[in-house]
LOLUM-168719 format. One record per residue (C-alpha): residue number from 1; residue in one letter; x negated, y, z. Coordinates in Angstrom, 2 decimals. Layout:
BEGIN
- resi  resn  east  north  up
- NUM  A  X  Y  Z $
...
***
This chain:
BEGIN
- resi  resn  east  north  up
- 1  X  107.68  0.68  -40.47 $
- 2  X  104.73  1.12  -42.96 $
- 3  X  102.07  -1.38  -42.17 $
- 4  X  98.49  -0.69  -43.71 $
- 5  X  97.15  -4.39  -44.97 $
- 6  X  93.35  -4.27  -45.74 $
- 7  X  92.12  -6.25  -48.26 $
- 8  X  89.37  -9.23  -47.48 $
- 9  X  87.43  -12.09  -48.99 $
- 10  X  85.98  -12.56  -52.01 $
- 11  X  87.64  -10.76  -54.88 $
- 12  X  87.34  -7.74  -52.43 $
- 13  X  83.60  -8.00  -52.41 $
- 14  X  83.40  -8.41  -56.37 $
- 15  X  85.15  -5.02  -56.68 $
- 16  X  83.78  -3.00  -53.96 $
- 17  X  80.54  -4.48  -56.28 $
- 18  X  81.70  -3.11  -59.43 $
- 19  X  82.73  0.19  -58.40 $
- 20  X  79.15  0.57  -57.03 $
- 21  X  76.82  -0.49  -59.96 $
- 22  X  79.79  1.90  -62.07 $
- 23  X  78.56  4.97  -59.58 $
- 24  X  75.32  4.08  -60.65 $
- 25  X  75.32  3.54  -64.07 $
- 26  X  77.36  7.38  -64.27 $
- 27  X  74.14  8.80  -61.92 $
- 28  X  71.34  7.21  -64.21 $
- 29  X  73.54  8.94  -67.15 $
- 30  X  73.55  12.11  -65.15 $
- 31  X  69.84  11.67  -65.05 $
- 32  X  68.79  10.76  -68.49 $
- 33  X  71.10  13.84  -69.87 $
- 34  X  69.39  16.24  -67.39 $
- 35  X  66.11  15.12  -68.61 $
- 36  X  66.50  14.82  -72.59 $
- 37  X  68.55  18.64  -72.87 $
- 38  X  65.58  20.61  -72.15 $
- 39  X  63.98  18.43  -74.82 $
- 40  X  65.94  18.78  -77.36 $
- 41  X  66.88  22.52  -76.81 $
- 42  X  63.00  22.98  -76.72 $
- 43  X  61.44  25.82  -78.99 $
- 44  X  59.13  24.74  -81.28 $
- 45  X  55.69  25.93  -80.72 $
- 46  X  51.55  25.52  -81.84 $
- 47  X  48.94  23.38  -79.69 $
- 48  X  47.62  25.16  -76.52 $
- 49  X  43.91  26.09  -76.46 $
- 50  X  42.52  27.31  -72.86 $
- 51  X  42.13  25.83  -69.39 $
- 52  X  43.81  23.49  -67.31 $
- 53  X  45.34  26.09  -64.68 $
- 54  X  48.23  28.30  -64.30 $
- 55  X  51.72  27.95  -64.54 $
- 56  X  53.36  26.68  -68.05 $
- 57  X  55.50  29.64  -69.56 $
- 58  X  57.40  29.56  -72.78 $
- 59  X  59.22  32.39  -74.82 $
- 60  X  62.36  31.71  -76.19 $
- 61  X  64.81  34.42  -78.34 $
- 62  X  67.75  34.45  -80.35 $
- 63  X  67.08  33.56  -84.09 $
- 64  X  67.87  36.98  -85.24 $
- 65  X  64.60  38.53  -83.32 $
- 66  X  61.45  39.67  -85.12 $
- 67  X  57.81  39.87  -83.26 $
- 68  X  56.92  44.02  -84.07 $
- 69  X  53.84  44.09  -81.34 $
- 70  X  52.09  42.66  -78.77 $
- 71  X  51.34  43.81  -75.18 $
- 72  X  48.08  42.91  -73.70 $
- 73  X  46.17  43.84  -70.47 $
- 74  X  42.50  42.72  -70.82 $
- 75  X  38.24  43.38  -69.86 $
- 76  X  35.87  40.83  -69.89 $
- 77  X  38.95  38.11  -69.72 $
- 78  X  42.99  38.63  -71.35 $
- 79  X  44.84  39.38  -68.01 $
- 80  X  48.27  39.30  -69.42 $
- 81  X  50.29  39.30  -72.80 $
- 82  X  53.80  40.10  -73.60 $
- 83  X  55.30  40.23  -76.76 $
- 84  X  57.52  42.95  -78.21 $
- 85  X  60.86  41.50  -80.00 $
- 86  X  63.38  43.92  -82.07 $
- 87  X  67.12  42.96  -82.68 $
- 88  X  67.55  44.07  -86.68 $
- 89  X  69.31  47.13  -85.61 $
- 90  X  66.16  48.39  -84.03 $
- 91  X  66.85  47.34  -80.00 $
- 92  X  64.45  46.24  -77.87 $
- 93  X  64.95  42.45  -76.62 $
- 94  X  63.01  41.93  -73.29 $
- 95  X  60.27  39.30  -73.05 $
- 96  X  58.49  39.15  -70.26 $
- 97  X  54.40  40.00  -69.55 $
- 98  X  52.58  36.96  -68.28 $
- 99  X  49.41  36.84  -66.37 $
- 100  X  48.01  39.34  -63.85 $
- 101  X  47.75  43.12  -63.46 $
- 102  X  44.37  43.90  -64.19 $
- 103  X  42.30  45.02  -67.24 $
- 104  X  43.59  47.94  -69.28 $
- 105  X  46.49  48.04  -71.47 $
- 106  X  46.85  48.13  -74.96 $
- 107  X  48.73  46.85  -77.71 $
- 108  X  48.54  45.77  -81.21 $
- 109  X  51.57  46.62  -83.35 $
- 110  X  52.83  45.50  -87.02 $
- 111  X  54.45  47.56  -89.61 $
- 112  X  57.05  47.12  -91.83 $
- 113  X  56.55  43.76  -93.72 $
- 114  X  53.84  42.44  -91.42 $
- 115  X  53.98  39.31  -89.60 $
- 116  X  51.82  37.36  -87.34 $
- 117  X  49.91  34.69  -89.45 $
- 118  X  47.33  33.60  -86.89 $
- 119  X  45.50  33.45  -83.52 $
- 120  X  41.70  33.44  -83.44 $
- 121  X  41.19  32.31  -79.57 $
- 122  X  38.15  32.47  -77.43 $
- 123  X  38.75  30.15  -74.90 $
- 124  X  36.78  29.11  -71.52 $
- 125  X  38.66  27.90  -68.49 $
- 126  X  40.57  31.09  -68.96 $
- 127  X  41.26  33.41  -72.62 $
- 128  X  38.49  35.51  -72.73 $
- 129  X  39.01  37.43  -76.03 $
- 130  X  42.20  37.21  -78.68 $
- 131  X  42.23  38.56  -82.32 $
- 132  X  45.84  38.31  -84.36 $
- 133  X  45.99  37.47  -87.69 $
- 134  X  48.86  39.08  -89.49 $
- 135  X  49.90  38.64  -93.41 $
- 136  X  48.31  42.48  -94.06 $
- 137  X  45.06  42.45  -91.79 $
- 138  X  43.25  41.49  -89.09 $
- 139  X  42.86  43.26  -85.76 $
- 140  X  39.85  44.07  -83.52 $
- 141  X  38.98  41.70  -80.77 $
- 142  X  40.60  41.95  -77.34 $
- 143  X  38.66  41.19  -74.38 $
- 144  X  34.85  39.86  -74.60 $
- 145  X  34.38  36.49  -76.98 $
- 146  X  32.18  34.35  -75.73 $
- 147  X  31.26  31.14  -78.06 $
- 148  X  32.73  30.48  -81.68 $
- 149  X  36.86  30.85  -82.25 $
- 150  X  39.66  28.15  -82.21 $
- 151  X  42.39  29.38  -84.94 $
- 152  X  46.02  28.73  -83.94 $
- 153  X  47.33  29.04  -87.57 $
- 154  X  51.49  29.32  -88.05 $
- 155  X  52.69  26.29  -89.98 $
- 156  X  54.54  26.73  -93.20 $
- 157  X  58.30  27.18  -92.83 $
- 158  X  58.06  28.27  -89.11 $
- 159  X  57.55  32.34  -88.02 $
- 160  X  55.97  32.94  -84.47 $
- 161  X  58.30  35.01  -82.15 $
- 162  X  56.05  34.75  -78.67 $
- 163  X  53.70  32.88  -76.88 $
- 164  X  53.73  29.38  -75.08 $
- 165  X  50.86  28.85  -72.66 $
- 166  X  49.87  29.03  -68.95 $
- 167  X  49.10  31.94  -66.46 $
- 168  X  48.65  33.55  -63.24 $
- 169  X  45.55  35.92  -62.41 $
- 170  X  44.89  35.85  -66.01 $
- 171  X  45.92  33.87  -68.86 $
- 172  X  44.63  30.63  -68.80 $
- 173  X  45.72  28.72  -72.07 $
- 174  X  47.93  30.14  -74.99 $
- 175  X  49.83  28.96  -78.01 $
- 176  X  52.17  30.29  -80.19 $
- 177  X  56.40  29.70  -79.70 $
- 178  X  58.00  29.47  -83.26 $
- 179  X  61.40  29.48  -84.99 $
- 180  X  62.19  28.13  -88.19 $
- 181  X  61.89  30.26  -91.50 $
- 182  X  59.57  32.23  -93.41 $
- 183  X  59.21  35.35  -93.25 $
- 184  X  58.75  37.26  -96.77 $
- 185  X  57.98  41.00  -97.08 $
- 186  X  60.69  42.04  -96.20 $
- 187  X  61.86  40.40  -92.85 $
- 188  X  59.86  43.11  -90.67 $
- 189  X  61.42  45.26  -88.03 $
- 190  X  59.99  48.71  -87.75 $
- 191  X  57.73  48.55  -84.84 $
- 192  X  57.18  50.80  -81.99 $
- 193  X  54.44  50.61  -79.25 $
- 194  X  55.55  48.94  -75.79 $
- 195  X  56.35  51.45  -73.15 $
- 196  X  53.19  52.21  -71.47 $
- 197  X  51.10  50.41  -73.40 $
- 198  X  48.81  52.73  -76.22 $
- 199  X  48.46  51.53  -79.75 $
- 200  X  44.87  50.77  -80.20 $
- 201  X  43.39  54.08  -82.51 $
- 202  X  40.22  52.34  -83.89 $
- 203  X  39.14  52.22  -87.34 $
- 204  X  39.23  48.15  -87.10 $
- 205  X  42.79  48.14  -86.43 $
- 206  X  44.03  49.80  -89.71 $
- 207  X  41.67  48.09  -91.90 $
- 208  X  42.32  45.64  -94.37 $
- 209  X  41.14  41.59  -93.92 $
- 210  X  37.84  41.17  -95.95 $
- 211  X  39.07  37.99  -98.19 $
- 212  X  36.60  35.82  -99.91 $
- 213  X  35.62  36.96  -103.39 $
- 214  X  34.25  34.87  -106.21 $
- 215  X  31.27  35.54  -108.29 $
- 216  X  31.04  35.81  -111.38 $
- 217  X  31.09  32.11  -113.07 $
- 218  X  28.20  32.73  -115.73 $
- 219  X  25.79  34.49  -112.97 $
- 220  X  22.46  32.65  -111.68 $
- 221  X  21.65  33.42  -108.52 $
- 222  X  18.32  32.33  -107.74 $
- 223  X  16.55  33.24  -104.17 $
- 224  X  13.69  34.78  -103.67 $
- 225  X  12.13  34.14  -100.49 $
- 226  X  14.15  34.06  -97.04 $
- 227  X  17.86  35.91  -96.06 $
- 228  X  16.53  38.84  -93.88 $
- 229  X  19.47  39.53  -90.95 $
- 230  X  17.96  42.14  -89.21 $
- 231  X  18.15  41.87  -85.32 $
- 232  X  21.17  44.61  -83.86 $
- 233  X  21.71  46.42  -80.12 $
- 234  X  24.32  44.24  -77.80 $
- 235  X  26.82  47.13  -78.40 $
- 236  X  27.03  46.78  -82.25 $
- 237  X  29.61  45.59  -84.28 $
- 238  X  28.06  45.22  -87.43 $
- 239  X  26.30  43.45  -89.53 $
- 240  X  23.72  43.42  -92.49 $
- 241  X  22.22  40.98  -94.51 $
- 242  X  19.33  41.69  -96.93 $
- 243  X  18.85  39.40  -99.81 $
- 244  X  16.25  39.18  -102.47 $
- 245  X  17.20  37.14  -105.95 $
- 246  X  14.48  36.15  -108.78 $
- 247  X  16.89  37.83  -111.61 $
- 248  X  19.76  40.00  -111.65 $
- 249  X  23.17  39.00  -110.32 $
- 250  X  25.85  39.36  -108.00 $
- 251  X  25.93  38.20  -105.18 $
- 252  X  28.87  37.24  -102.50 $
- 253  X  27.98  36.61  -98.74 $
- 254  X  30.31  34.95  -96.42 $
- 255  X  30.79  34.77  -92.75 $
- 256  X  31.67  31.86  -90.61 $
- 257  X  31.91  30.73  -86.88 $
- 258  X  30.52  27.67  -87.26 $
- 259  X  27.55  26.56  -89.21 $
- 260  X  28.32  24.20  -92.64 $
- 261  X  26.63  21.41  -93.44 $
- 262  X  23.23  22.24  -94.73 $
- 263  X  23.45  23.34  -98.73 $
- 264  X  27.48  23.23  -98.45 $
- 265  X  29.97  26.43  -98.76 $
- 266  X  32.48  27.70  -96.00 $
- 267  X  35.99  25.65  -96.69 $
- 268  X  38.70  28.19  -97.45 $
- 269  X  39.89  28.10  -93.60 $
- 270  X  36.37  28.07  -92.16 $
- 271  X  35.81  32.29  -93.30 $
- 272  X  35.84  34.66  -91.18 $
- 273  X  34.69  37.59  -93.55 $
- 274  X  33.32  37.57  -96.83 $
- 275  X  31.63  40.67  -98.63 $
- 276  X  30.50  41.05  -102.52 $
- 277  X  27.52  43.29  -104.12 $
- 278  X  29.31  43.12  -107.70 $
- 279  X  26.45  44.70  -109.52 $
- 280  X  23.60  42.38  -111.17 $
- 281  X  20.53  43.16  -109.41 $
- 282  X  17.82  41.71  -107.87 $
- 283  X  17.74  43.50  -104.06 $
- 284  X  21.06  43.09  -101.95 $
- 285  X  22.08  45.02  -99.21 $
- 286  X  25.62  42.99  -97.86 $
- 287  X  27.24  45.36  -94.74 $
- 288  X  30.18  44.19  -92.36 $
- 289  X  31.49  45.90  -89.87 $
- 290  X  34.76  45.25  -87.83 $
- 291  X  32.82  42.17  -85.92 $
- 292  X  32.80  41.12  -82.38 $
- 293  X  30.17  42.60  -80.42 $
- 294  X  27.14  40.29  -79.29 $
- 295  X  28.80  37.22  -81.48 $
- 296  X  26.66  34.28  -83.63 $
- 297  X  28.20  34.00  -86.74 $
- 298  X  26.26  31.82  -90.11 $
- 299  X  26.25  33.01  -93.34 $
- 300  X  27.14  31.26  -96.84 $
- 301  X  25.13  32.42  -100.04 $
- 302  X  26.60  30.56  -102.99 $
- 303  X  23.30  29.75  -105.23 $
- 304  X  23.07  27.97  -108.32 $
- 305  X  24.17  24.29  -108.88 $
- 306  X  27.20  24.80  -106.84 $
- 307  X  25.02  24.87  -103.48 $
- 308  X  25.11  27.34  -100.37 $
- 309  X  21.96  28.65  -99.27 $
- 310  X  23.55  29.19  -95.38 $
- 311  X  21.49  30.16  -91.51 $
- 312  X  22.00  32.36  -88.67 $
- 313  X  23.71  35.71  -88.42 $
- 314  X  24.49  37.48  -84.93 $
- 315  X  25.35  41.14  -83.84 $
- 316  X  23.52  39.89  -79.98 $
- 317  X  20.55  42.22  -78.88 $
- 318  X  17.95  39.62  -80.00 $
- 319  X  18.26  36.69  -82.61 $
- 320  X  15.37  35.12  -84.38 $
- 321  X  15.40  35.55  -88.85 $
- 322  X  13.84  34.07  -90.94 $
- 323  X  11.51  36.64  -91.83 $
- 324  X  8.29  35.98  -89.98 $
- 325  X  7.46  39.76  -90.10 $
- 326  X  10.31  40.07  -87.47 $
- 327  X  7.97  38.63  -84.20 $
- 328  X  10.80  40.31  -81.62 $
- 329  X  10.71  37.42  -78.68 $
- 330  X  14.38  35.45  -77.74 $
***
């Protein structure tokens, strides 16, 4: 006859004790390995610039994929953004659009050799206008910017391959997701556009980046009177500045978001467009074009002594110069 004897006292409480804090100790572990393996599988990615709402979203590929375009819907706001990955043998790898279904569509899309440098965000409590920065160019301005740009830059040694940020109705913050590498001329995927999504036709998105240009070291350039910036409709996207010098000289004007220091220069990363007059002369006529409609920018005139003579520039409907002929009311 088997008899069943159950064990009692003391040394059964100490190891019905131990096996308990054991269980325990294994379900923290559980825990703390649950928690830390998203962390450290994490991709790497740029600060966030936007609003507070939305739901987080994060794109993640294979090391082998390249970024060849990006699809956008977007109107006064960016409703949603997607971007377009390539295997190297050409193949699509899916990424999916975040945000909402309004605005129109479009897309900007990067040759052979081209690769995503930059993001020039306008940002309110959603993304009201983008512009992407790319190693070749940069493109026109989706959506309607409102206030002066944050630039998401890609660090050195890392390549962009999406977007991190958050969404719903429209797309209320964004960053970039990276991988690790640089990409030389050579790592681009041929690009096609996105199914359903056009390739924007305009003259801004084939043209090349205006990049700062020095003047010449031995020129004086000597103001005479006031910058003239001649007031523009709301639906232009140009610019001109008229400048008057007491001698002959070159003369390199610079475009910024923000306005320097009084008498200081633009730093390098502070430029949004620079255009030379190369001849020596004493009238100036300095054009851009390629701007966002209705934005402020400042201008930078290097003058002599190593100074900036620098004020107010804007493509809005009404802006006040400093050329008191110009009495147009703000």
């Amino acid at each position: 006859m088997n008899v069943a004897i159950e064990a009692s006292g003391p040394e059964a409480e100490c190891r019905s004790e131990r096996s308990a804090r054991r269980t325990v100790s294994r379900a923290v572990l559980a825990l703390a390995v649950l928690l830390l393996c998203p962390l450290a599988l994490a991709q790497p990615q740029t600060r966030i610039v936007g609003g507070p709402g939305g739901t987080p979203f994060a794109d993640q590929a294979p090391p082998t994929m390249r970024l060849v375009a990006v699809a956008m819907r977007s109107g006064e706001e960016i409703d949603a953004i997607a971007a377009v990955l390539r295997r190297p043998n050409g193949e699509r790898f899916p990424v999916p659009m975040h945000g909402g279904p309004g605005g129109s569509p479009g897309a900007f899309v990067m040759q052979d050799g081209e690769f995503l440098t930059a993001l020039n965000v306008w940002a309110g409590q959603f993304i009201e206008a983008i512009q992407f920065e790319t190693n070749q160019r940069q493109s026109r301005i989706y959506g309607r910017p409102r206030g002066a740009p944050q630039r998401i830059a890609v660090p050195a040694g890392q390549h962009a391959i999406g977007f991190v940020g958050r969404s719903g109705v429209y797309i209320d913050a964004i960053g970039l997701s990276l991988q690790p590498g640089d990409l030389g001329p050579q790592a681009g995927v041929g690009a096609h556009p996105p199914p359903g999504a056009a390739a924007p036709t305009t003259p801004v998105e084939t043209r090349k980046p205006m990049r700062p240009i020095a003047p010449t070291a031995s020129a004086r350039v000597l103001l005479d009177g006031p910058v003239y910036v001649p007031p523009f409709s709301s639906t232009s996207s140009s610019l001109t500045i008229r400048v008057r010098l007491k001698e002959p000289a070159p003369l390199t004007v610079s475009l910024g978001a923000q306005r320097p220091r009084s008498g200081t220069c633009f730093a390098a990363g502070e430029i949004v467009a620079t255009q030379a007059s190369s001849q020596a002369q004493i009238e100036h006529v300095v054009r851009f074009s390629g701007l966002g409609e209705g934005n402020r920018y400042y201008y930078s005139i290097p003058v002599d002594g190593g100074r900036c003579e620098t004020g107010r520039a804007s493509t809005a409907s009404c802006q006040r110069t400093n050329d008191p002929k110009d009495n147009q009311p703000c």
